[in-house]
SEFIZA-3560 file (N, C-alpha, C; in Angstrom, 3 decimals):
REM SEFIZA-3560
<numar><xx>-91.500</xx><yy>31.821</yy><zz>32.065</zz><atom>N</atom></numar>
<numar><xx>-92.865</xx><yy>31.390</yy><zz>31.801</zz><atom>CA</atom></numar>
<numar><xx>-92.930</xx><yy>29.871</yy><zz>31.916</zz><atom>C</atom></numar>
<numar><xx>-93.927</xx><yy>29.315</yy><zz>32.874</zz><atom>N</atom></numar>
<numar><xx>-94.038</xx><yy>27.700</yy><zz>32.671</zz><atom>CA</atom></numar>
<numar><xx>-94.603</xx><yy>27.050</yy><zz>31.934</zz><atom>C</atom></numar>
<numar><xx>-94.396</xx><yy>26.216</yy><zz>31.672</zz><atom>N</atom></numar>
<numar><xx>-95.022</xx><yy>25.540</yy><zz>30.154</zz><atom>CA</atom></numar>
<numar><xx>-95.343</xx><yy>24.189</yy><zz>30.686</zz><atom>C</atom></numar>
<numar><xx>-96.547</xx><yy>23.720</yy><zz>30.253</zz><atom>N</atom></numar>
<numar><xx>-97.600</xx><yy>22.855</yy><zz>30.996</zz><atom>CA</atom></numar>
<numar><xx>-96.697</xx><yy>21.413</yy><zz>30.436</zz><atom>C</atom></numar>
<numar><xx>-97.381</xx><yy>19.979</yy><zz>30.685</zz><atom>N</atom></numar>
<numar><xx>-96.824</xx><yy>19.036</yy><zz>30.543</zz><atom>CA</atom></numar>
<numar><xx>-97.005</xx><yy>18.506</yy><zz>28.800</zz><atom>C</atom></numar>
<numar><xx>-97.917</xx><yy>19.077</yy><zz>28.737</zz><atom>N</atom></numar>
<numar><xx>-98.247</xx><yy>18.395</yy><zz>27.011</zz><atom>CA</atom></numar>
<numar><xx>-96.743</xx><yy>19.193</yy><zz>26.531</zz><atom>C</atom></numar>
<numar><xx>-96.414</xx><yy>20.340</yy><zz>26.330</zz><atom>N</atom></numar>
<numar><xx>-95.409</xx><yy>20.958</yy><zz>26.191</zz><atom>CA</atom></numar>
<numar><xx>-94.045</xx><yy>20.410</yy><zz>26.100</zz><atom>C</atom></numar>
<numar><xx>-94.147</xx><yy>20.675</yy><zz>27.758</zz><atom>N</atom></numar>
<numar><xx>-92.921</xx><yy>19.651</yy><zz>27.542</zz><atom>CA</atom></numar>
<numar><xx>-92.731</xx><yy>18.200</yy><zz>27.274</zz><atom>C</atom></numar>
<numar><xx>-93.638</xx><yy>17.428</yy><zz>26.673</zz><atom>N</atom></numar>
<numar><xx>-93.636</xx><yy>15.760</yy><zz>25.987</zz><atom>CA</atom></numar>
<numar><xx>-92.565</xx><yy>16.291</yy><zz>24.815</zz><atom>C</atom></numar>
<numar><xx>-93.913</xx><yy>17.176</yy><zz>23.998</zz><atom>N</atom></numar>
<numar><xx>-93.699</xx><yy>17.271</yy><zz>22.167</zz><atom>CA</atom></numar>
<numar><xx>-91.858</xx><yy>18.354</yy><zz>22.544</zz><atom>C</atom></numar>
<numar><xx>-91.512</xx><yy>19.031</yy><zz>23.438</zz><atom>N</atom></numar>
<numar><xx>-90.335</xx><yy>19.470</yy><zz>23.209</zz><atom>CA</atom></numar>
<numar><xx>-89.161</xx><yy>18.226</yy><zz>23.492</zz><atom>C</atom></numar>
<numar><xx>-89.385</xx><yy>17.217</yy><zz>24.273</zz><atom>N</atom></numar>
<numar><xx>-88.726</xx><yy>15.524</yy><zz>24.548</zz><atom>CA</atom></numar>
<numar><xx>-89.137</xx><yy>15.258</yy><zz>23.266</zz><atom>C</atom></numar>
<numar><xx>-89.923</xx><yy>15.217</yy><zz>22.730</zz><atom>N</atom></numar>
<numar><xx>-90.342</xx><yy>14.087</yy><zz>21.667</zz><atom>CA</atom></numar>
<numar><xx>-88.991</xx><yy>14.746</yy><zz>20.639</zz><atom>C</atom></numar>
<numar><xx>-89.532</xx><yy>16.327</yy><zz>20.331</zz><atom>N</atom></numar>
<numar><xx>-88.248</xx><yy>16.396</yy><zz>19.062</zz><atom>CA</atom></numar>
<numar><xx>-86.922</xx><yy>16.448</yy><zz>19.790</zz><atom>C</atom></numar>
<numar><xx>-86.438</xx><yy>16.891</yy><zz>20.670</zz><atom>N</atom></numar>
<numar><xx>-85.442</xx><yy>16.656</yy><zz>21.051</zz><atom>CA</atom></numar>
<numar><xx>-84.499</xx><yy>15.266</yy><zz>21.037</zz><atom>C</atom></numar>
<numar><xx>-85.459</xx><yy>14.232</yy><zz>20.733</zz><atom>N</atom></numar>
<numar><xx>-84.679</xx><yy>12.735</yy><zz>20.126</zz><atom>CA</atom></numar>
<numar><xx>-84.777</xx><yy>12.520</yy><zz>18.812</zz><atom>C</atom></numar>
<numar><xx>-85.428</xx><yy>13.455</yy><zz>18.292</zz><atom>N</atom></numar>
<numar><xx>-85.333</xx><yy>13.134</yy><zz>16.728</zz><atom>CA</atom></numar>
<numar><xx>-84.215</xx><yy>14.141</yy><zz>16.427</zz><atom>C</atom></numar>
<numar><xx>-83.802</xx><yy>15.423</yy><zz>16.924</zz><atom>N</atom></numar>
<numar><xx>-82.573</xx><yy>15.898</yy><zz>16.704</zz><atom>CA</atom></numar>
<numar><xx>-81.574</xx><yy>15.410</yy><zz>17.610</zz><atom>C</atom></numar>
<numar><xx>-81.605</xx><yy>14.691</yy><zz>18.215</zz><atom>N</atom></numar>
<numar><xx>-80.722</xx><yy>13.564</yy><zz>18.845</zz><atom>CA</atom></numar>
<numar><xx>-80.146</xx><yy>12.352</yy><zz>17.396</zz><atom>C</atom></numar>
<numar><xx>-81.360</xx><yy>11.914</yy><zz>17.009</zz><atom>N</atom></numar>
<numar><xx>-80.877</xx><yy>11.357</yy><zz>16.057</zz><atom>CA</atom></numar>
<numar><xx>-80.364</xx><yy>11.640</yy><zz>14.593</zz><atom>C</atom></numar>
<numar><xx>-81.151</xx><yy>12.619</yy><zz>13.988</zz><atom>N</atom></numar>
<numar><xx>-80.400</xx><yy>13.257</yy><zz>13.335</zz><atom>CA</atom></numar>
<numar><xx>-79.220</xx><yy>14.110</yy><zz>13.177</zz><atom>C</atom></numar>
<numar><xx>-78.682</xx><yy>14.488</yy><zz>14.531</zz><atom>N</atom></numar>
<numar><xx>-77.302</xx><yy>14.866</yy><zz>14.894</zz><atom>CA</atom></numar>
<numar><xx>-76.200</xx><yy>13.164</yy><zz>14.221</zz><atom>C</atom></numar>
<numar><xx>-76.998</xx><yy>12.312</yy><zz>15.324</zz><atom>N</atom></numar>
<numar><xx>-76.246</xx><yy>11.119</yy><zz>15.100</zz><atom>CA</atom></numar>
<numar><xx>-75.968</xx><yy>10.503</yy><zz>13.128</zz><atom>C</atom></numar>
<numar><xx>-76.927</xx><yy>10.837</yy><zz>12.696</zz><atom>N</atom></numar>
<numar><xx>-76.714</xx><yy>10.432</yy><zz>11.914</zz><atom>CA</atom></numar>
<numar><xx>-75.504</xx><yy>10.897</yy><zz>10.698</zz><atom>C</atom></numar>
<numar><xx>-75.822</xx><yy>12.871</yy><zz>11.036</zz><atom>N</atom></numar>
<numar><xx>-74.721</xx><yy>13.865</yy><zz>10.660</zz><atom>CA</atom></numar>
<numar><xx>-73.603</xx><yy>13.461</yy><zz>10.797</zz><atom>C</atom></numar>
<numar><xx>-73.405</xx><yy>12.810</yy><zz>12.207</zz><atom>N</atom></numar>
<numar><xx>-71.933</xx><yy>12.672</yy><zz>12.628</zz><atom>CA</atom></numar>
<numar><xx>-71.377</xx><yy>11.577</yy><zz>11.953</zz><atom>C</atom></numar>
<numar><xx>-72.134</xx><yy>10.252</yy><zz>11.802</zz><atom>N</atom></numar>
<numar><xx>-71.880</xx><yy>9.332</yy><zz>10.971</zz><atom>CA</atom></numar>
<numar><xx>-71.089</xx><yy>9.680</yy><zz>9.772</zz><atom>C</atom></numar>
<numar><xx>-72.209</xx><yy>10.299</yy><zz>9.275</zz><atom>N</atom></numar>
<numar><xx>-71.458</xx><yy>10.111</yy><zz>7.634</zz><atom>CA</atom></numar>
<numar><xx>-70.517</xx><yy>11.264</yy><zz>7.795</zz><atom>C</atom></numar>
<numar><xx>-70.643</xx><yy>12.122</yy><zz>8.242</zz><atom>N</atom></numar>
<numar><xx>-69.472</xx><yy>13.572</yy><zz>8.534</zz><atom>CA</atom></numar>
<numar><xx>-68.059</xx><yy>12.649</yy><zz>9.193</zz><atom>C</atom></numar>
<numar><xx>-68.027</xx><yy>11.749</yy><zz>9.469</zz><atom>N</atom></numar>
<numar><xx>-66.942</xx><yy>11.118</yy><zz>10.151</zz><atom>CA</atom></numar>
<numar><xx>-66.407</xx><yy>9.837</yy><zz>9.425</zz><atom>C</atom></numar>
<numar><xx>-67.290</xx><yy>9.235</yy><zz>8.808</zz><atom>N</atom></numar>
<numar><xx>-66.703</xx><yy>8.849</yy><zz>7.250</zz><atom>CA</atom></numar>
<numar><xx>-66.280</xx><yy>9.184</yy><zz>6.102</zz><atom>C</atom></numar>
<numar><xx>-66.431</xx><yy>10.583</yy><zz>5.754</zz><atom>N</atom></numar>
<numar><xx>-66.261</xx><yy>11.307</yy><zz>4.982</zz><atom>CA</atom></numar>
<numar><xx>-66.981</xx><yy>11.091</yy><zz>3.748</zz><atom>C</atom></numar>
<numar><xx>-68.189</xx><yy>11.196</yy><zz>4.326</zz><atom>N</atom></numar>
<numar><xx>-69.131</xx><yy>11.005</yy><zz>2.774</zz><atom>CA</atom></numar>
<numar><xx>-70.061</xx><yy>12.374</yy><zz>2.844</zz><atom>C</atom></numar>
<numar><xx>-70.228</xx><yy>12.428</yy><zz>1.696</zz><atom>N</atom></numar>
<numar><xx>-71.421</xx><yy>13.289</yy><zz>1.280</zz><atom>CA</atom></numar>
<numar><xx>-72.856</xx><yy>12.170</yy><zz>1.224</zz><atom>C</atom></numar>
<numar><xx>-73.949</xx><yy>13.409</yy><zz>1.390</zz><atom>N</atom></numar>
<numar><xx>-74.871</xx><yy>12.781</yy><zz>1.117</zz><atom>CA</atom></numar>
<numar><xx>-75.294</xx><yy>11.261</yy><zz>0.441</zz><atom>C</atom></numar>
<numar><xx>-75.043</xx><yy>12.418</yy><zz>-0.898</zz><atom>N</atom></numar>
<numar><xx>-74.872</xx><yy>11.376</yy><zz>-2.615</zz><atom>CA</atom></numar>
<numar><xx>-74.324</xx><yy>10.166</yy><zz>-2.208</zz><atom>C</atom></numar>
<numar><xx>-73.220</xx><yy>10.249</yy><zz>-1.598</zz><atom>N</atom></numar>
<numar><xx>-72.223</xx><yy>8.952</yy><zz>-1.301</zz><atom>CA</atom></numar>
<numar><xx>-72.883</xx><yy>8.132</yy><zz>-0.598</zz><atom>C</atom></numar>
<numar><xx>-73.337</xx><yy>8.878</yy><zz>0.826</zz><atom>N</atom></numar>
<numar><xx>-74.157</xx><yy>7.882</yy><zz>1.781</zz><atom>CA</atom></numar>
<numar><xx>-75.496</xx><yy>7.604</yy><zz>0.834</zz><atom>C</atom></numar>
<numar><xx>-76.439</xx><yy>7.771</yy><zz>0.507</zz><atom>N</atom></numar>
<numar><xx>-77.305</xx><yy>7.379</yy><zz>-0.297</zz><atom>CA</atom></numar>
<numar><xx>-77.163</xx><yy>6.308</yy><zz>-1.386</zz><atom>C</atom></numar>
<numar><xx>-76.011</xx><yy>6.399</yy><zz>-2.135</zz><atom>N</atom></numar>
<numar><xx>-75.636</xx><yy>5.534</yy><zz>-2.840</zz><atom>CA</atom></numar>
<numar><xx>-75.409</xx><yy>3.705</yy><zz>-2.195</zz><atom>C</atom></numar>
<numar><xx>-74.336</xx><yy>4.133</yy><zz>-1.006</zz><atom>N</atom></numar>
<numar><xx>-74.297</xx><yy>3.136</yy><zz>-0.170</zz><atom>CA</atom></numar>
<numar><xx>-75.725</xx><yy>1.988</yy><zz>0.469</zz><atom>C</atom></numar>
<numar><xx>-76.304</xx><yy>3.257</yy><zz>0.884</zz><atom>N</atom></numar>
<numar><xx>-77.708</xx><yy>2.585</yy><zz>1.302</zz><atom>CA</atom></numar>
<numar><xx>-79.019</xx><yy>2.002</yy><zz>0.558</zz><atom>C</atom></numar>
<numar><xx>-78.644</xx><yy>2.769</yy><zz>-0.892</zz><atom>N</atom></numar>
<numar><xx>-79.355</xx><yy>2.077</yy><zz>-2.158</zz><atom>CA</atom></numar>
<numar><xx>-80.732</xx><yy>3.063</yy><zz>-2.106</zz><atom>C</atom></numar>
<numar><xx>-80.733</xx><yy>4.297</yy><zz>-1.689</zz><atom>N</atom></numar>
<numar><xx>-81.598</xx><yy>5.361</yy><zz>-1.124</zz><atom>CA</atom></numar>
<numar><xx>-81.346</xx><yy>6.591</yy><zz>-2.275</zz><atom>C</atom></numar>
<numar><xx>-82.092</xx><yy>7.858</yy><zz>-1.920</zz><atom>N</atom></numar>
<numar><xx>-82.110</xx><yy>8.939</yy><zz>-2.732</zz><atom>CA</atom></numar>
<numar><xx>-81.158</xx><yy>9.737</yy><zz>-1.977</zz><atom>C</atom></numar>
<numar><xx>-80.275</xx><yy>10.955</yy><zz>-2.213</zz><atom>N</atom></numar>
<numar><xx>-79.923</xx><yy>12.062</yy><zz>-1.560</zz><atom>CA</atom></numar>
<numar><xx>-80.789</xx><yy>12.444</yy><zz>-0.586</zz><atom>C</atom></numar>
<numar><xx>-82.216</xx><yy>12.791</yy><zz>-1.136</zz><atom>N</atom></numar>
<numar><xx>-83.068</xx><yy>13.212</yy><zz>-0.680</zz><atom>CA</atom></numar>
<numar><xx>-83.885</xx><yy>12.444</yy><zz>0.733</zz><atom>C</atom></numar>
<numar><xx>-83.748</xx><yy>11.295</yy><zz>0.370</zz><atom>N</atom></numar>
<numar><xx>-83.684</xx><yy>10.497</yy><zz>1.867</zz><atom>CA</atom></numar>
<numar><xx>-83.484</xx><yy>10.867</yy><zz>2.944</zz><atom>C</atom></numar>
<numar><xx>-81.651</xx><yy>11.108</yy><zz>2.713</zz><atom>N</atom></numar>
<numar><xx>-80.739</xx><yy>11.476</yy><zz>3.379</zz><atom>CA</atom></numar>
<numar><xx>-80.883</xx><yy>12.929</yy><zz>4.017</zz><atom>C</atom></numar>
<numar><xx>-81.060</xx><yy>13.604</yy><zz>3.317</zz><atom>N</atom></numar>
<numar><xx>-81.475</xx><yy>15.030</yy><zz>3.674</zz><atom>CA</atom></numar>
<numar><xx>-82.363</xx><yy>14.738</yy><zz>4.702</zz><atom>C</atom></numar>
<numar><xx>-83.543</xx><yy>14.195</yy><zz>4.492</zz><atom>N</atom></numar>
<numar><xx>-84.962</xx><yy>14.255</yy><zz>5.349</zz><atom>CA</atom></numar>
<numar><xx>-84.360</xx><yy>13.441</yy><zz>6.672</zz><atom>C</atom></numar>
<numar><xx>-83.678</xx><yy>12.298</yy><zz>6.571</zz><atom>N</atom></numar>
<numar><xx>-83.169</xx><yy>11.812</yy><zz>7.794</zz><atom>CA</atom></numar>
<numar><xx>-82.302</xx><yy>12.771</yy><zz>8.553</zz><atom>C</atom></numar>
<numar><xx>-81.562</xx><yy>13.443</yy><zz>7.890</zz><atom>N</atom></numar>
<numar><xx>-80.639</xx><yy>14.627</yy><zz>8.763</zz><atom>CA</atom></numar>
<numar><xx>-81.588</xx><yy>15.671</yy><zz>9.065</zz><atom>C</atom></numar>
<numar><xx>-82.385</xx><yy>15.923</yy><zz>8.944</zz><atom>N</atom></numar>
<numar><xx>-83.182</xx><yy>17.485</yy><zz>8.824</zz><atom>CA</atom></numar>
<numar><xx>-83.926</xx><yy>17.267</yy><zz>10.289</zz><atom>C</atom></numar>
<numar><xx>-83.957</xx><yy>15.530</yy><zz>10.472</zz><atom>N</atom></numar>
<numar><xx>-85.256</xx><yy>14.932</yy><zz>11.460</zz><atom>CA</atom></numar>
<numar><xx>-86.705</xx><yy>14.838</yy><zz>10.986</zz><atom>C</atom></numar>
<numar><xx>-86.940</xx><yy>15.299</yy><zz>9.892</zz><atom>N</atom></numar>
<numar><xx>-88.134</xx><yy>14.793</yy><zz>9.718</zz><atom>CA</atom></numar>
<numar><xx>-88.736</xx><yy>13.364</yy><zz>9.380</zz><atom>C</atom></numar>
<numar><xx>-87.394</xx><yy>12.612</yy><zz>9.213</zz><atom>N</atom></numar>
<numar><xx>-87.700</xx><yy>11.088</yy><zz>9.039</zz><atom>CA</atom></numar>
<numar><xx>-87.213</xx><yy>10.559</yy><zz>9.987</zz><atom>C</atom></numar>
<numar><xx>-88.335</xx><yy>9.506</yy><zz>10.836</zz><atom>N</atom></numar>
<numar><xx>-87.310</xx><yy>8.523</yy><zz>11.533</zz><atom>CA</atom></numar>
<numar><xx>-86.586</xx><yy>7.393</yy><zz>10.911</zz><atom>C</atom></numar>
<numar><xx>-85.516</xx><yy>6.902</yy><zz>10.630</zz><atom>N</atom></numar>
<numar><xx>-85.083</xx><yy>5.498</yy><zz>10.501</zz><atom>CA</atom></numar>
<numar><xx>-85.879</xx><yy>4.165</yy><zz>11.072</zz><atom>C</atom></numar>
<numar><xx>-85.924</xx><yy>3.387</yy><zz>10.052</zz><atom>N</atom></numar>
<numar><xx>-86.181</xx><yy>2.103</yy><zz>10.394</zz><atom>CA</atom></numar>
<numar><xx>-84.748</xx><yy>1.760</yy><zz>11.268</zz><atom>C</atom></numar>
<numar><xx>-85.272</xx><yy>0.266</yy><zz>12.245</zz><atom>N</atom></numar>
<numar><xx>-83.819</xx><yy>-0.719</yy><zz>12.582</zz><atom>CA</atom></numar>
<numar><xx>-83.158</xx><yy>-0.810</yy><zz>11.643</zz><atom>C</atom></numar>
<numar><xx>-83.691</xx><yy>-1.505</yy><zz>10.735</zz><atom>N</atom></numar>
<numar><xx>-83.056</xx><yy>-1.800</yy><zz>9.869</zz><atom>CA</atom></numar>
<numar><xx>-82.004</xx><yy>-0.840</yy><zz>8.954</zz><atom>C</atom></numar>
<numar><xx>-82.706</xx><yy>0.109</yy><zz>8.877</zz><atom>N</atom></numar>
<numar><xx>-81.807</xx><yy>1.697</yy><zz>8.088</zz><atom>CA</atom></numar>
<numar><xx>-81.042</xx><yy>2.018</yy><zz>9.103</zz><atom>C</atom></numar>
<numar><xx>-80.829</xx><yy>2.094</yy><zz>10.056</zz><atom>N</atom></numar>
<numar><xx>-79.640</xx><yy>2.011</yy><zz>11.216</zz><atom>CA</atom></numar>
<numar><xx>-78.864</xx><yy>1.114</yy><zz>11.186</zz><atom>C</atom></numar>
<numar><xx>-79.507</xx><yy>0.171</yy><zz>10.959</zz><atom>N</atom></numar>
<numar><xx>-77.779</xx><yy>-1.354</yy><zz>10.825</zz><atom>CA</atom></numar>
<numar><xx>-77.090</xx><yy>-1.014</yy><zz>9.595</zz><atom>C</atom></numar>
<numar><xx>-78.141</xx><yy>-0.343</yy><zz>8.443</zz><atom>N</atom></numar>
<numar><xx>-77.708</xx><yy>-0.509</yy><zz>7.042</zz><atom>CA</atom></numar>
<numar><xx>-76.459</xx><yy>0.800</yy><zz>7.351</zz><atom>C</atom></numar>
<numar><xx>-76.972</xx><yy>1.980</yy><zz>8.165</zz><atom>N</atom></numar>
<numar><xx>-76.338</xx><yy>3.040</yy><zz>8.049</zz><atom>CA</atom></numar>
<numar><xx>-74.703</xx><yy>2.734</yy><zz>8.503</zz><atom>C</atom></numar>
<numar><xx>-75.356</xx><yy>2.133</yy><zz>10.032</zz><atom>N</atom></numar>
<numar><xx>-73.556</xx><yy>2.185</yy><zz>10.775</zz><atom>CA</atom></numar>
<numar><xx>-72.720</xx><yy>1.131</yy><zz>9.853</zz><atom>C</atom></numar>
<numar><xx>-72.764</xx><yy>0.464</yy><zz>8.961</zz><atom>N</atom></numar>
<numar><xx>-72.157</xx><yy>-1.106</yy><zz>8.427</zz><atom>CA</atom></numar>
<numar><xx>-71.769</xx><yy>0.425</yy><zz>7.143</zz><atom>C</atom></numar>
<numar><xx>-72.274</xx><yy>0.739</yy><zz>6.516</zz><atom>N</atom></numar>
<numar><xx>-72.166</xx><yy>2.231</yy><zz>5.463</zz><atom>CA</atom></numar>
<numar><xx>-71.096</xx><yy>3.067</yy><zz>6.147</zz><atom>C</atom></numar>
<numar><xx>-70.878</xx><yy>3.210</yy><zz>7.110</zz><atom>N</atom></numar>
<numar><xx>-70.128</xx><yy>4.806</yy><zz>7.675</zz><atom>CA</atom></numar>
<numar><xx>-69.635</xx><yy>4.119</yy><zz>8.460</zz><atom>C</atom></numar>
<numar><xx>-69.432</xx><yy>2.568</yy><zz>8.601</zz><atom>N</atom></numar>
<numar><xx>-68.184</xx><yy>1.916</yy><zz>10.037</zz><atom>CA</atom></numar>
<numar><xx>-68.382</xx><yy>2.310</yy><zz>11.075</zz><atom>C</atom></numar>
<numar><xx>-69.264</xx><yy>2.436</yy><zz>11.919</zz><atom>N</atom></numar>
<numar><xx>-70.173</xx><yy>2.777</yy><zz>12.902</zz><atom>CA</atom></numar>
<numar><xx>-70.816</xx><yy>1.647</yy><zz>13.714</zz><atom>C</atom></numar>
<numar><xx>-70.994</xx><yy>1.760</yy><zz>15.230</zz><atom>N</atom></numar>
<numar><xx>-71.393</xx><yy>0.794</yy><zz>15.481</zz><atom>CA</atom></numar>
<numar><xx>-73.069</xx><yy>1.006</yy><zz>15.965</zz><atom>C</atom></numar>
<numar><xx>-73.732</xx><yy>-0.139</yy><zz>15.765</zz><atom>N</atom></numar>
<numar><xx>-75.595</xx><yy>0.494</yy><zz>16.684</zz><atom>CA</atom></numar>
<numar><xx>-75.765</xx><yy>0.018</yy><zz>17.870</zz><atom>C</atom></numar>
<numar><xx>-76.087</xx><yy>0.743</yy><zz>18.801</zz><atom>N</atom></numar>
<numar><xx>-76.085</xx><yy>0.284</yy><zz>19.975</zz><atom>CA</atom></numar>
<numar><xx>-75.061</xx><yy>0.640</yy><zz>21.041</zz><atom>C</atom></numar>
//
């Protein structure tokens, strides 16, 4: 079945927000933190954290520099 162009935008559009929320998984999954931990680090809630992994939040720049400098990661 073909699926018109508006379609395929909004399926690109989330496809980089679970782009980034993969990225962010891998982060702290590769530092070995939990949530709690990464949250703590970033001066944030668990719950933050959750919503940034889930994709329903985008990150600020700034919450990206804060993240990779948190989990030894580099941006960019």
């Amino acid at each position: 079945m073909a699926q018109g162009p508006e379609f395929v935008r909004e399926y690109e559009a989330l496809e980089e927000e679970f782009a980034l929320a993969s990225a962010v998984i891998g982060a702290r999954a590769h530092a070995g933190l939990t949530q709690e931990e990464l949250a703590e680090r970033l001066g944030t809630s668990q719950s933050a954290i959750a919503r940034l992994e889930s994709g329903r939040s985008r990150p600020s720049a700034t919450t990206l520099a804060k993240l990779a400098a948190a989990t030894g990661t580099k941006c960019g």
